[in-house]
N, CA, C and O atoms as a MOPAC input file, in Angstrom:
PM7 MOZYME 1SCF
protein

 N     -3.91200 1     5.41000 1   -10.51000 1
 C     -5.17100 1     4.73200 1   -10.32600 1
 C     -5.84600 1     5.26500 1    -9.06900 1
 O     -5.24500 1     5.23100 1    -7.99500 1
 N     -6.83100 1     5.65800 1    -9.15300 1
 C     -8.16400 1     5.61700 1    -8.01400 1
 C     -8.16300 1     4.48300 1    -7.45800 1
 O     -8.29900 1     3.46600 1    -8.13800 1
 N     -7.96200 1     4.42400 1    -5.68700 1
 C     -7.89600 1     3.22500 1    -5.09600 1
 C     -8.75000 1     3.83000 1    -3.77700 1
 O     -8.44700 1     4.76100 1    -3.03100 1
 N     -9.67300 1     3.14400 1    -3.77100 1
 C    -10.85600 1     3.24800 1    -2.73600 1
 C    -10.93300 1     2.53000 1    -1.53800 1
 O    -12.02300 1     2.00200 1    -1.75900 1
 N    -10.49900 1     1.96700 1    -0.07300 1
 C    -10.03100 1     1.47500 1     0.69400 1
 C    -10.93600 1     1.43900 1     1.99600 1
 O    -11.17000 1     2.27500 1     2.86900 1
 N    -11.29100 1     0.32500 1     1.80700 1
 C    -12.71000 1     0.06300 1     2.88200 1
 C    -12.65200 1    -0.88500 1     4.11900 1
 O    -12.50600 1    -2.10700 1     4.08200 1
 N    -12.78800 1    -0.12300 1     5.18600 1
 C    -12.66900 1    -1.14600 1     6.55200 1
 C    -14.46900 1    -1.20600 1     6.79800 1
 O    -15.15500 1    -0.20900 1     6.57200 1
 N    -15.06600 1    -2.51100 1     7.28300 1
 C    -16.55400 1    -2.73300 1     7.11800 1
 C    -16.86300 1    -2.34500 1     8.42600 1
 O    -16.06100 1    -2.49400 1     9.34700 1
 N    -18.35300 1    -1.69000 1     8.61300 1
 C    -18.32900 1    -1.19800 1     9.79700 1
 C    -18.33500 1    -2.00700 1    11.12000 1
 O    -17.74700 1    -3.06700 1    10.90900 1
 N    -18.79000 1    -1.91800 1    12.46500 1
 C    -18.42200 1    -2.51700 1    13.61000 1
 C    -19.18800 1    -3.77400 1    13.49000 1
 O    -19.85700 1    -3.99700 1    12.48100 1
 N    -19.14400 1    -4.31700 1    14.13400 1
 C    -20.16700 1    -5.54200 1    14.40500 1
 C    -21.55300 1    -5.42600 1    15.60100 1
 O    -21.49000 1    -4.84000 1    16.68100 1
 N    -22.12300 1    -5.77100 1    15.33700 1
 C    -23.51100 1    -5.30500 1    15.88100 1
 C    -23.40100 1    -5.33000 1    17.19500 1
 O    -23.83800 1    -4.34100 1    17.78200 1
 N    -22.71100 1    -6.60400 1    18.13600 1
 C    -23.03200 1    -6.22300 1    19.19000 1
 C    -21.05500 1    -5.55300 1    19.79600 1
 O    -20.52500 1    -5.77400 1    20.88500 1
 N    -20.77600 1    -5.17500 1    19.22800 1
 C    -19.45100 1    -4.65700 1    19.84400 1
 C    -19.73600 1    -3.01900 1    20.65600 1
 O    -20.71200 1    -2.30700 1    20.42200 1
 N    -18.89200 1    -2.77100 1    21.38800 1
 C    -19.20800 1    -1.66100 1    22.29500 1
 C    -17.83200 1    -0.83000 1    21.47800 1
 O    -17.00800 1    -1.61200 1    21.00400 1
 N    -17.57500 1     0.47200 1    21.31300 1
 C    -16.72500 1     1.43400 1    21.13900 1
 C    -15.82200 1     0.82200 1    21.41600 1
 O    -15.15200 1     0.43300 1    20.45900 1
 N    -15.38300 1     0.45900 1    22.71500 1
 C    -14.19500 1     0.06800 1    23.14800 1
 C    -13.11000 1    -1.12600 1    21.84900 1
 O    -11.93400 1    -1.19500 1    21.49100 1
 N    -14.49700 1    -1.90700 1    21.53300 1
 C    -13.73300 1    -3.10800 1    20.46200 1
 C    -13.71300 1    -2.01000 1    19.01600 1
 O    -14.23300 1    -2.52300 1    18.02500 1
 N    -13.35800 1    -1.07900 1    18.89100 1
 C    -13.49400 1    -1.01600 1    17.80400 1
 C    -11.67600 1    -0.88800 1    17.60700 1
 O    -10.92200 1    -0.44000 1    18.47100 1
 N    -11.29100 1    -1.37300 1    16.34200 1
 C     -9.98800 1    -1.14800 1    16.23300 1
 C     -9.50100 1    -0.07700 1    15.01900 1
 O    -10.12500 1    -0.01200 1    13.96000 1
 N     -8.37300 1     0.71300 1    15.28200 1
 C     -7.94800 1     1.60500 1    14.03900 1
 C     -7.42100 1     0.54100 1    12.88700 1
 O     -6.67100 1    -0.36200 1    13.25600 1
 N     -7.72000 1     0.61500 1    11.80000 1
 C     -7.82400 1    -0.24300 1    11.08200 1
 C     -6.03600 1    -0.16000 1    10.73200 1
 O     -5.79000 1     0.71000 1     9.89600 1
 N     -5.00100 1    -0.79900 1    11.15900 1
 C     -3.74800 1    -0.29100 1    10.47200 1
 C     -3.64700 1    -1.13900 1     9.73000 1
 O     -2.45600 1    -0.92200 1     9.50400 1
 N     -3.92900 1    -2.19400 1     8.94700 1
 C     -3.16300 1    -2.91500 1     8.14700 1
 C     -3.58700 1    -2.12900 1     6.84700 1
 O     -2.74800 1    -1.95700 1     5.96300 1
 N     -5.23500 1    -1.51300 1     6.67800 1
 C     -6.13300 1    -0.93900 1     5.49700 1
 C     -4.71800 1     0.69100 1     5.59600 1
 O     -4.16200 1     1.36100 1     4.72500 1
 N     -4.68800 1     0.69100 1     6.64100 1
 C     -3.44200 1     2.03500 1     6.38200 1
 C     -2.19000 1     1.83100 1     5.95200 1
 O     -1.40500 1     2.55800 1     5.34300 1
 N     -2.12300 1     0.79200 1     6.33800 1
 C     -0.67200 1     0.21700 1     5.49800 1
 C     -0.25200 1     0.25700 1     3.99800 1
 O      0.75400 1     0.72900 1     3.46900 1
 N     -1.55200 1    -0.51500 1     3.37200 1
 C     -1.91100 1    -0.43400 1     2.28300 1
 C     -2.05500 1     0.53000 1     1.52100 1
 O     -1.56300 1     0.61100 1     0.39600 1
 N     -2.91600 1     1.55400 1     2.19800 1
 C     -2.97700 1     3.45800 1     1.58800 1
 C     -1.57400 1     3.88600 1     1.68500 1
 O     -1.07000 1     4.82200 1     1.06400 1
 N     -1.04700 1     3.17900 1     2.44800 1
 C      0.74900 1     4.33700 1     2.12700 1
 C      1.35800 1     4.04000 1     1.46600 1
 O      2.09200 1     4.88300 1     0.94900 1
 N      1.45100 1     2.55900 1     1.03400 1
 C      2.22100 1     2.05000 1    -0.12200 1
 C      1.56800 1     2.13400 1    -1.57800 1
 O      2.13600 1     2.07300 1    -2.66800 1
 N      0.18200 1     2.29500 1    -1.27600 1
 C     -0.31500 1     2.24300 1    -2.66800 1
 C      0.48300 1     4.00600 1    -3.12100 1
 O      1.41300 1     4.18600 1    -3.90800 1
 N     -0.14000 1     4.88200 1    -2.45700 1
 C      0.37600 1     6.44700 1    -2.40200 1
 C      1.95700 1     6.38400 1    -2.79700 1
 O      2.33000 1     6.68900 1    -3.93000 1
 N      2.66600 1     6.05300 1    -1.98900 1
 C      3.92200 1     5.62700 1    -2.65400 1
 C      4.16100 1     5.37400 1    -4.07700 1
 O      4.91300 1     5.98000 1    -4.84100 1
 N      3.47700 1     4.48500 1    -4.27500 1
 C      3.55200 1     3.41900 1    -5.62500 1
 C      3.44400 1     4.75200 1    -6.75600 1
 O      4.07700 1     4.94400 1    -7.79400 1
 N      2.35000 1     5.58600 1    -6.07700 1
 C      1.92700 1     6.76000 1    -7.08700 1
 C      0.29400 1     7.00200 1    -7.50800 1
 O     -0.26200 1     7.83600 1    -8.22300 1
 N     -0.23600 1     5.74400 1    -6.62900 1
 C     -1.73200 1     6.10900 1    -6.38900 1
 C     -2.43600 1     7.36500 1    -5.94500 1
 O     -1.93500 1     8.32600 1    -5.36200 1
 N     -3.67400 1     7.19100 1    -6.31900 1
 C     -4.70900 1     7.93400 1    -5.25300 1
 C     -5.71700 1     7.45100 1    -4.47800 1
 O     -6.85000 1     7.25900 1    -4.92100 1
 N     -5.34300 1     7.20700 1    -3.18300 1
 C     -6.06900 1     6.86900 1    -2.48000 1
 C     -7.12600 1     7.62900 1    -1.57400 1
 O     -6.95900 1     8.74500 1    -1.08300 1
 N     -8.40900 1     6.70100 1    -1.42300 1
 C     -9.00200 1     7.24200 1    -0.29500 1
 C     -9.46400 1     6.16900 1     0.46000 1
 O     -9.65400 1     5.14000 1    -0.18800 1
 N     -9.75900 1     6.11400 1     1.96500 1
 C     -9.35100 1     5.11800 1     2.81100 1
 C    -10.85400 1     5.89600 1     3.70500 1
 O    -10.91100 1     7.06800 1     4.07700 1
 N    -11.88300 1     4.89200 1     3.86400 1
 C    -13.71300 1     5.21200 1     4.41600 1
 C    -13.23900 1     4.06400 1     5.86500 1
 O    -12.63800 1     3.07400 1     5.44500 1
 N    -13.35900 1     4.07400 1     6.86100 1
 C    -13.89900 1     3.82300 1     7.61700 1
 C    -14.94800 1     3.07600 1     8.63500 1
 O    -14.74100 1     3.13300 1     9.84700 1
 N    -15.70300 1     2.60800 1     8.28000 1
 C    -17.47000 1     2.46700 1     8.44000 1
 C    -17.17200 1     2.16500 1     9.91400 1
 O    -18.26000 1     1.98500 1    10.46100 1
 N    -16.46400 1     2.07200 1    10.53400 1
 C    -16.54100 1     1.58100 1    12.31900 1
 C    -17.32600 1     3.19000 1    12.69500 1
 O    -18.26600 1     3.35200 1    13.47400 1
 N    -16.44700 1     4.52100 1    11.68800 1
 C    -16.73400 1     5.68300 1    12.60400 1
 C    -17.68900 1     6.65400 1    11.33900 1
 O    -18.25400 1     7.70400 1    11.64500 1
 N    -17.71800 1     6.16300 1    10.15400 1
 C    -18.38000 1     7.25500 1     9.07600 1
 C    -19.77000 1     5.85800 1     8.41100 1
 O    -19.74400 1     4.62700 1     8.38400 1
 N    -20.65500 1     6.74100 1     8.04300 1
 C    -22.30900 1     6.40000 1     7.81500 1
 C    -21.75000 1     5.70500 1     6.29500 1
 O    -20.68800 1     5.94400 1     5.72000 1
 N    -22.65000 1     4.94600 1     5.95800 1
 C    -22.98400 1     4.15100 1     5.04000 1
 C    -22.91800 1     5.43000 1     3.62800 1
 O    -22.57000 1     5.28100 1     2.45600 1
 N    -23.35800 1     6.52300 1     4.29200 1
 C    -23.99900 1     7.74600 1     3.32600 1
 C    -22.91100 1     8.68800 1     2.81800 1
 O    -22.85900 1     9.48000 1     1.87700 1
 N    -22.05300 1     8.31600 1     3.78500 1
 C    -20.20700 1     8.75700 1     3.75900 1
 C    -19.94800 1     8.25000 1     2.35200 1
 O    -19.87700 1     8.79700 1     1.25100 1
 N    -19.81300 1     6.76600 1     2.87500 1
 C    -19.56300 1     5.56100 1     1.55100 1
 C    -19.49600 1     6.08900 1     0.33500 1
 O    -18.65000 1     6.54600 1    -0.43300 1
 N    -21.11900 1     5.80800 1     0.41100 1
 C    -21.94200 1     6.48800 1    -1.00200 1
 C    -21.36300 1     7.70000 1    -1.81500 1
 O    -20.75900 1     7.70100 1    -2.88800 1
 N    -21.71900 1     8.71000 1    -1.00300 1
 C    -21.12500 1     9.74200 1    -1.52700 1
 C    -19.63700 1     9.90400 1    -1.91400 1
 O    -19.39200 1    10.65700 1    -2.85600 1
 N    -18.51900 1     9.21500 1    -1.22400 1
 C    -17.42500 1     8.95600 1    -1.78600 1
 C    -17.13700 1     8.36500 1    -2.77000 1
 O    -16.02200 1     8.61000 1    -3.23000 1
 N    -18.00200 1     7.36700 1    -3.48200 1
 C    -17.76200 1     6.29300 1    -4.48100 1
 C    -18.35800 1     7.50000 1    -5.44700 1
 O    -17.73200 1     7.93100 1    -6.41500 1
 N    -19.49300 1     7.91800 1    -5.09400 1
 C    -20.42400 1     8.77300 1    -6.48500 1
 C    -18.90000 1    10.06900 1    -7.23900 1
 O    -18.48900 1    10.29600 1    -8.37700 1
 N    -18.53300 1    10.58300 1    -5.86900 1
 C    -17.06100 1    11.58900 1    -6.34400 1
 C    -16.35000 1    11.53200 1    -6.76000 1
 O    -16.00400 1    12.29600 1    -7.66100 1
 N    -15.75100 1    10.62500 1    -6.35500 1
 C    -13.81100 1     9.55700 1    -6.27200 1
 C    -14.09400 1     8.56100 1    -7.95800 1
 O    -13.54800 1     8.52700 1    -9.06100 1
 N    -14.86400 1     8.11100 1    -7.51100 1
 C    -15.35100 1     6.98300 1    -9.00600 1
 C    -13.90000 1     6.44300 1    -8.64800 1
 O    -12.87600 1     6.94100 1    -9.11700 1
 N    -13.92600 1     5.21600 1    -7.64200 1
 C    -12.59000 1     4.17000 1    -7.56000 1
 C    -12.60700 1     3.33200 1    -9.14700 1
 O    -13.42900 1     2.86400 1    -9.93500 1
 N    -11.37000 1     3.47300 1    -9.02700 1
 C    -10.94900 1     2.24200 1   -10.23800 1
 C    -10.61100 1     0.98000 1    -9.85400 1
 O    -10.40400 1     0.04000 1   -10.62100 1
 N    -10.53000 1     0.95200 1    -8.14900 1
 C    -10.23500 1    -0.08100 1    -7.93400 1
 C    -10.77600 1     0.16700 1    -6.40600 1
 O    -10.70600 1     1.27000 1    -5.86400 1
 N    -11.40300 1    -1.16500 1    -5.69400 1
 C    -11.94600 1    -0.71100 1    -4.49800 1
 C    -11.26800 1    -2.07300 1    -3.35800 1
 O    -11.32500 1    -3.20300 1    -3.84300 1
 N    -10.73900 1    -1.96300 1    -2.10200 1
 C    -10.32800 1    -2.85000 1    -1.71100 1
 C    -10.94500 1    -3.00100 1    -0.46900 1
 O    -11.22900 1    -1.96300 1     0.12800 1
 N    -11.28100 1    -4.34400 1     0.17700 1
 C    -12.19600 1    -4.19800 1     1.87100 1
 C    -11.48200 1    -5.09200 1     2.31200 1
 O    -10.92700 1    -6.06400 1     1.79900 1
 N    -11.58800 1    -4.33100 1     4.17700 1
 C    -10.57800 1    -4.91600 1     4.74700 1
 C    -11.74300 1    -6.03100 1     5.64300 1
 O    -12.79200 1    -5.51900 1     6.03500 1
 N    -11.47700 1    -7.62300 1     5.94100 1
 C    -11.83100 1    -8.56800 1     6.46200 1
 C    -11.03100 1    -8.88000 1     7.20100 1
 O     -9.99400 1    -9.47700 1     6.91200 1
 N    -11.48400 1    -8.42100 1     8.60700 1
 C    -10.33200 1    -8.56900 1     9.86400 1
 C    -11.32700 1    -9.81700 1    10.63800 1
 O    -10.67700 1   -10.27700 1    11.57600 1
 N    -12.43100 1   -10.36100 1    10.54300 1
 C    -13.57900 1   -11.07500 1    10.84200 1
 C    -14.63300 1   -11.81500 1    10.10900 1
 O    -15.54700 1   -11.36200 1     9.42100 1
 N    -14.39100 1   -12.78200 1    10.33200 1
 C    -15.47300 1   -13.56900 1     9.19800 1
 C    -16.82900 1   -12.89900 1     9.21700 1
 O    -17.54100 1   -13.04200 1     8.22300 1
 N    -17.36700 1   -12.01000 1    10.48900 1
 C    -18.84100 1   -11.89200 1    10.82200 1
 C    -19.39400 1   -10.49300 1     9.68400 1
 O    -20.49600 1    -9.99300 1     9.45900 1
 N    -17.80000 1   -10.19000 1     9.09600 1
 C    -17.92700 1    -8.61200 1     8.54200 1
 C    -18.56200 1    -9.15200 1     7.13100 1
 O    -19.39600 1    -8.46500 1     6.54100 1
 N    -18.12600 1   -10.42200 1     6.61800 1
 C    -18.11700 1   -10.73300 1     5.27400 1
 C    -19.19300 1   -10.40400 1     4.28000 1
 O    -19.01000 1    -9.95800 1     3.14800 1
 N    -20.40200 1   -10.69800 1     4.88200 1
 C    -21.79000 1   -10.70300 1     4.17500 1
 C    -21.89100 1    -8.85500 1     4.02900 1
 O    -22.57600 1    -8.58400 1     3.04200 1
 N    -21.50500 1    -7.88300 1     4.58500 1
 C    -21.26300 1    -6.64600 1     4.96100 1
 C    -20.57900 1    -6.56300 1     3.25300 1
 O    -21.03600 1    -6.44200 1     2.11700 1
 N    -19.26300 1    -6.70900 1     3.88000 1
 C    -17.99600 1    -6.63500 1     2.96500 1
 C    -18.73900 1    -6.93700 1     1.37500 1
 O    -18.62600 1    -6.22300 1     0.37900 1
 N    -19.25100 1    -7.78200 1     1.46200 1
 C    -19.88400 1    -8.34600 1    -0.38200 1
 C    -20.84200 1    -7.88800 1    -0.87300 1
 O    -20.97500 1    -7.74900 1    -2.08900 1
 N    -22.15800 1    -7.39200 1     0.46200 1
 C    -22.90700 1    -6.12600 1    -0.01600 1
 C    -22.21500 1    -4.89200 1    -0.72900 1
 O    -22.56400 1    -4.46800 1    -1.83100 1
 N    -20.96600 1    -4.25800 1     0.21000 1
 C    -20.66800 1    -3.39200 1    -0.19600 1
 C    -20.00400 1    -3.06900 1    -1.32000 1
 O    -19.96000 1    -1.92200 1    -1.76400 1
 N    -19.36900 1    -4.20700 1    -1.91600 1
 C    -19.02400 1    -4.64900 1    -3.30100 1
 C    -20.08500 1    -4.62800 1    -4.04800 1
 O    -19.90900 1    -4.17400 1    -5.17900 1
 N    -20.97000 1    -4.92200 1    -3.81700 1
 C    -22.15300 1    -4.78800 1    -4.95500 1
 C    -22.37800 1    -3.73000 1    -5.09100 1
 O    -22.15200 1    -3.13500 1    -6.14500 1
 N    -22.78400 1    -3.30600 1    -4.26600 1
 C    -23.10900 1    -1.27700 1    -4.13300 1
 C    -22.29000 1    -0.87400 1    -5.19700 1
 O    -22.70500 1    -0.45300 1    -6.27700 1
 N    -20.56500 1    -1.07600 1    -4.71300 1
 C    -20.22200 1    -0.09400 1    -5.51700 1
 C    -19.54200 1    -0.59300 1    -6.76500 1
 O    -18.63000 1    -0.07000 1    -7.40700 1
 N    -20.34200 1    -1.98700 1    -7.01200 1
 C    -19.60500 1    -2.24900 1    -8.48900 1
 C    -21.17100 1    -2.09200 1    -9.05300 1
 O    -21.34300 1    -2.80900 1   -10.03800 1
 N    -22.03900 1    -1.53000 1    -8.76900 1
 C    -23.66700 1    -0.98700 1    -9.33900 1
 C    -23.36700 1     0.74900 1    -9.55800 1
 O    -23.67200 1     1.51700 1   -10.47100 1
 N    -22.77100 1     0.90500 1    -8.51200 1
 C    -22.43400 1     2.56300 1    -8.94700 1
 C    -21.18000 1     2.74700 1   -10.00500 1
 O    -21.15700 1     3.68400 1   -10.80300 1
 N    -20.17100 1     1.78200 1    -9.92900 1
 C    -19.06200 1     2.14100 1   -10.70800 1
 C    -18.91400 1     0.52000 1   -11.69100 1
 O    -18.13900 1    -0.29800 1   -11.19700 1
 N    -19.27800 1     0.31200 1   -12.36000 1
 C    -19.19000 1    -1.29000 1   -12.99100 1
 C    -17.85400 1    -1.69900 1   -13.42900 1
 O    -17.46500 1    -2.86500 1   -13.34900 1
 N    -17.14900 1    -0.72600 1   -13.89400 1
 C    -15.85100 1    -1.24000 1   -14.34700 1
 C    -14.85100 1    -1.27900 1   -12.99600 1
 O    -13.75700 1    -1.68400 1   -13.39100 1
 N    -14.80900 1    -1.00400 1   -11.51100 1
 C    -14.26300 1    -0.70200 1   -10.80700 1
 C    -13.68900 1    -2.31100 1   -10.23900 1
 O    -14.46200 1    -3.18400 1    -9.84500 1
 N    -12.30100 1    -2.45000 1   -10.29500 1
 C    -11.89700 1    -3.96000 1    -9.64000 1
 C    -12.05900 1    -3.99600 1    -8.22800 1
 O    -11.67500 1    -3.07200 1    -7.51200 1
 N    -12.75900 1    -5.29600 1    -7.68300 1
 C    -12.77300 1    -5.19100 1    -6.48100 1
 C    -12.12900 1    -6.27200 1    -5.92300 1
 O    -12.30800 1    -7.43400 1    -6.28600 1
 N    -11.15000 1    -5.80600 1    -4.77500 1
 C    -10.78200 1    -6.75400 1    -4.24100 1
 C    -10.97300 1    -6.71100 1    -2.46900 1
 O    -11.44000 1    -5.78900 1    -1.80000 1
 N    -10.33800 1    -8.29100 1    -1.91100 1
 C    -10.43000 1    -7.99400 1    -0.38000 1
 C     -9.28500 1    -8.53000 1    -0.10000 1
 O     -8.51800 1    -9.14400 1    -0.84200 1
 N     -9.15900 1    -8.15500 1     1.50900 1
 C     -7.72100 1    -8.62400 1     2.36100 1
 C     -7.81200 1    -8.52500 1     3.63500 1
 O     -8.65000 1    -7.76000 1     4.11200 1
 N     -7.13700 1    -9.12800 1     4.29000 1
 C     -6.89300 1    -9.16100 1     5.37700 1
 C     -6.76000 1   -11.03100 1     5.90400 1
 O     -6.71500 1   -12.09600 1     5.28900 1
 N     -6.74200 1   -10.72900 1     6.96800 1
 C     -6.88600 1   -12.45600 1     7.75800 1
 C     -7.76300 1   -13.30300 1     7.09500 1
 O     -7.54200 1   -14.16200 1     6.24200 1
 N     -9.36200 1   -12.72200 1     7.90400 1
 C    -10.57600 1   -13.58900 1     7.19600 1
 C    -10.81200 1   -13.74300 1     5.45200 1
 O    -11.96400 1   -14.05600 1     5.15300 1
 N    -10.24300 1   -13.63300 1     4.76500 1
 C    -10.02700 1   -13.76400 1     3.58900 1
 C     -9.53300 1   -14.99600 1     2.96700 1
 O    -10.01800 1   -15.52800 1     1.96800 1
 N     -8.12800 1   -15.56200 1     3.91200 1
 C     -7.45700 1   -16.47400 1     4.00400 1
 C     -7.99100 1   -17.29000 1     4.21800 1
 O     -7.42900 1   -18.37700 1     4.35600 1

């Protein structure tokens, strides 16, 4: 399976310094890979919206997952689900992390 793996980008007023390496969204890419997936794992703290895009238009996820480390990301996080269940319709989307819970 195509597994598409999304950390939402920074928060508006955060400085570089807060930005964190996303490890739990990496956690996830190694076990899925394991499992026998294909993963690809976007970024948005450090790659453009246009990154995104163009990855979903290539990859065509079969399954897309976003990471919610912050409630403030959420409205972000569900845009970006729309996006790419408009570019890919059959693609499952799911989320994880803390703010999820």
């Amino acid at each position: 399976m195509r597994v598409l793996l999304v950390h939402p980008s920074a928060l508006m007023y955060s400085e570089i310094f807060l930005r964190l390496e996303p490890l739990g969204l990496e956690r996830v890419a190694g076990a899925a890979r394991d499992a026998g997936h294909e993963v690809r794992v976007v970024d948005r703290q450090v790659l453009s919206e246009r990154v995104l895009r163009d990855e979903v238009r290539a990859f065509r996820p079969e399954a897309l997952g976003i990471s919610l480390n912050y409630l403030a990301n959420i409205p972000e996080a569900i845009e970006l689900a729309v996006k790419v269940k408009r570019e890919v319709p059959d693609c499952f989307v799911f989320f994880g992390g803390h703010s999820v819970s």
